[in-house]
matplotlib code that plots the C-alpha trace (Angstrom):
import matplotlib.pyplot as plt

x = [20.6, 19.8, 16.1, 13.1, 9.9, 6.9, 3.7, 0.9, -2.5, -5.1, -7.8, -5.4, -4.2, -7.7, -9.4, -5.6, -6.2, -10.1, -8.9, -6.1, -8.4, -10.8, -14.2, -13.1, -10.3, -7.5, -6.8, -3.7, -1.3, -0.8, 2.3, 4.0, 3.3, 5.0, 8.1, 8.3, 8.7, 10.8, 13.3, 13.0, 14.5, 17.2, 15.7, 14.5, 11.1, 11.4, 7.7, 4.7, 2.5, -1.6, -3.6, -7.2, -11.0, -13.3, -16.4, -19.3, -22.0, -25.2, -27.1, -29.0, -26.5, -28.5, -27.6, -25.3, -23.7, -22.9, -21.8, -19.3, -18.3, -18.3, -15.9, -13.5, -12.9, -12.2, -9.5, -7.9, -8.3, -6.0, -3.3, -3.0, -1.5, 1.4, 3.8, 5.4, 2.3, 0.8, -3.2, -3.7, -7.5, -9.2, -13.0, -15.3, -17.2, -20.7, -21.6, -24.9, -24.5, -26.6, -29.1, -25.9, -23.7, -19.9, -17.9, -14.4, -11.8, -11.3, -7.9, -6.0, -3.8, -3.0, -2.1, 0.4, 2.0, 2.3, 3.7, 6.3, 7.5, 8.3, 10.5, 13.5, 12.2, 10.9, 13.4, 16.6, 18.5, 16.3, 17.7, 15.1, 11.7, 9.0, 5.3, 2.5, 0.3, -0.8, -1.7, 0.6, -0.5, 2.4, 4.9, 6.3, 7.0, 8.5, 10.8, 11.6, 12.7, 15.3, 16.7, 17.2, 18.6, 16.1, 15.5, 11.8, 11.0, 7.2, 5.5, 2.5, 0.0, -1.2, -2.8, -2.5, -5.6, -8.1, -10.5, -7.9, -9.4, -5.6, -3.6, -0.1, 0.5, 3.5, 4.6, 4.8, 7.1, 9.3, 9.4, 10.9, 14.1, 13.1, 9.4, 7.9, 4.9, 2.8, 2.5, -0.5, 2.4, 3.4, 0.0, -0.5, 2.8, 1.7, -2.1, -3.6, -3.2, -6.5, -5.2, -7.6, -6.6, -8.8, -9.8, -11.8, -13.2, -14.1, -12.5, -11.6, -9.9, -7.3]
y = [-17.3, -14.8, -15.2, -12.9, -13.3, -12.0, -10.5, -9.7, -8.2, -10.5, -7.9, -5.9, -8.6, -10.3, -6.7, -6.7, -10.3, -9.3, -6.3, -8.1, -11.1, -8.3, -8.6, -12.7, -13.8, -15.0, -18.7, -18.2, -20.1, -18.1, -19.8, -19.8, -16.9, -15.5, -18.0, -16.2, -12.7, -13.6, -15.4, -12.1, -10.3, -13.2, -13.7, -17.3, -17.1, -18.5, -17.6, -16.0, -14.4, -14.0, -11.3, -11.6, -11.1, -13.8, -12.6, -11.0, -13.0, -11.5, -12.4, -14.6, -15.4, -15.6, -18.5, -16.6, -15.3, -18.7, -20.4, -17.8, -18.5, -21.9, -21.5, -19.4, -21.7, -24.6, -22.4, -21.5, -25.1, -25.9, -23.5, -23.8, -27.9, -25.7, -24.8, -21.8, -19.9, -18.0, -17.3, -13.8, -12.9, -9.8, -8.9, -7.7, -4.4, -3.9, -0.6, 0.8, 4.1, 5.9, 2.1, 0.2, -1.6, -1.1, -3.8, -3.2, -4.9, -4.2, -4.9, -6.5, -3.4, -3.3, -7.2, -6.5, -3.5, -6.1, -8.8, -6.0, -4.7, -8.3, -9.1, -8.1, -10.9, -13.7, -13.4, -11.9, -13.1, -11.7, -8.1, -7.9, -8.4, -8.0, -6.3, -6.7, -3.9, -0.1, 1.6, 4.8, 3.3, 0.8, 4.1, 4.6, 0.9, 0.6, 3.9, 2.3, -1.4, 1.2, 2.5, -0.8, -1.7, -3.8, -3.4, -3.3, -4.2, -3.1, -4.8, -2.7, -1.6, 2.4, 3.9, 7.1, 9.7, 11.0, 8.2, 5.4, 2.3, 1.9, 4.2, 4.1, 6.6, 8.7, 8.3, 4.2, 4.0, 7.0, 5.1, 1.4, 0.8, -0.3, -1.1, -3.2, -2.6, -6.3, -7.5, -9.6, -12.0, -12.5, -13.9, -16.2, -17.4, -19.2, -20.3, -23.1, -26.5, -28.4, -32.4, -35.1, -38.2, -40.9, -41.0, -43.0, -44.5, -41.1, -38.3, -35.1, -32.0, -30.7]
z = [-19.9, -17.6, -15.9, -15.8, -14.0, -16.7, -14.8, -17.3, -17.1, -18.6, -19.0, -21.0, -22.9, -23.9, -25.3, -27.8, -28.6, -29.3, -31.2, -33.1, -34.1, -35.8, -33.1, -32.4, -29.5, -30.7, -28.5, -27.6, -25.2, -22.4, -20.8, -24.3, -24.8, -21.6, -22.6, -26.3, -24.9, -22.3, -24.9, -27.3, -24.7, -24.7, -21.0, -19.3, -17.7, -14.6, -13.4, -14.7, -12.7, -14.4, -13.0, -13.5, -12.2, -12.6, -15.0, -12.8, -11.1, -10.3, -6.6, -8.6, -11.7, -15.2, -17.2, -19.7, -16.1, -14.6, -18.1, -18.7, -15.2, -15.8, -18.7, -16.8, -14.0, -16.7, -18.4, -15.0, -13.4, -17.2, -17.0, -13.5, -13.7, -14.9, -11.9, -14.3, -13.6, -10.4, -10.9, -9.3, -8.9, -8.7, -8.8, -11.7, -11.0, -12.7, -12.9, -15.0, -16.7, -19.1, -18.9, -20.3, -17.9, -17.9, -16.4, -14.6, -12.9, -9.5, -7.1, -10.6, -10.7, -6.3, -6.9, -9.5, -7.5, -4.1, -6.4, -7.7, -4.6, -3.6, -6.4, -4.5, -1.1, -3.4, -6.6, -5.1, -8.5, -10.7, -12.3, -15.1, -15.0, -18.0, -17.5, -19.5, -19.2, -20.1, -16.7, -15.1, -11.7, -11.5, -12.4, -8.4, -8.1, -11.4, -10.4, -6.7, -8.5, -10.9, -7.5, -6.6, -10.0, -11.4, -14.7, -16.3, -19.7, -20.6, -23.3, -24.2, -27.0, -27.5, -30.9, -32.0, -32.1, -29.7, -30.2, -30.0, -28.5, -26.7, -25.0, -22.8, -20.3, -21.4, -17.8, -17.4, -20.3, -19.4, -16.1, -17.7, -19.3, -22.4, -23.9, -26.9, -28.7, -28.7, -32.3, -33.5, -35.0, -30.5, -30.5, -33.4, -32.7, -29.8, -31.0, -28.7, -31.0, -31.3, -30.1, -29.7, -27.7, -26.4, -22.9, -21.3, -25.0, -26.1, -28.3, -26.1, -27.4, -25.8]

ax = plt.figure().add_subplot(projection="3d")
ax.plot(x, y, z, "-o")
ax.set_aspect("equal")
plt.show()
């Protein structure tokens, strides 16, 4: 089977899986996840590269601050035991408008564009790579991989309507080969399983 390295935005993904789980996250596997898409494609993941900003921290973090923090560096010290996957970290933006604060992720997409214009150095076998994302900025790079006859395959989400929640740039997926819309089915295909085992004389999950 041919292989396919799979490069995914997590930001993007965790608002679909939010949106698709009606207001809760759907717990998905991650690295099965990748796997699944690949193999729709009749590809073989050979690596996935995660692209991600680690949740804000304040100069003095608030408790809810450093918990959530605490949380995220559990779930990447997890997935990261796996060799299949490359943890890619941006940083998270907190900007107050109108006395709200809007959070952003900042460097994620300038990663993804380095790790794509290396595909050709690091993967010279691969012919086909799959994307995970929704943002026109990866367009030249995507357009300069075709020139060089690497194929991409877009997996993506968009809604129709001025007030859509999701939306696609017209340009990224005139720029791929060939793009999927994600399915709620690609997520609850791969749900975390909740395993206990003894460790230690206690119960853990797992």
């Amino acid at each position: 089977m041919e292989e396919t390295i799979v490069l995914f935005d997590a930001g993007f993904l965790s608002k679909l899986s939010k949106h698709f789980g009606k207001g809760n996250y759907i717990k998905y596997d991650i690295i099965e996840f990748a796997k699944r898409l690949a193999i729709n494609q009749n590809l073989f993941c050979k690596k996935i590269f995660y692209y991600n900003a680690p949740p804000f921290q304040s100069e003095r973090p608030t408790e809810q601050e450093a918990e959530r923090f605490r949380k995220y560096e559990k779930f990447i010290e997890k997935i990261s035991k796996d060799n299949l996957i490359s943890i890619k970290e941006g940083r998270c933006q907190r900007l107050k408008i109108n006395n709200n604060f809007i959070y952003k992720q900042k460097a994620v997409d300038s990663l993804v564009i380095i790790d794509l214009m290396s595909v050709v150095f690091d993967f010279p076998g691969i012919k086909k790579i799959i994307l995970i994302a929704s943002d026109s900025d990866f367009v030249p790079v995507i357009k300069k991989l075709k020139d060089l006859n690497i194929k991409t395959i877009l997996y993506t989400y968009y809604q129709g309507g001025r007030k859509a929640m999701f939306s696609t740039s017209n340009e990224l997926i005139k720029s791929v080969n060939k793009y999927v819309l994600l399915t709620k089915q690609d997520f609850t295909s791969c749900l975390l399983s909740k395993k206990t085992k003894e460790k230690n004389g206690k119960e853990e999950e797992t």
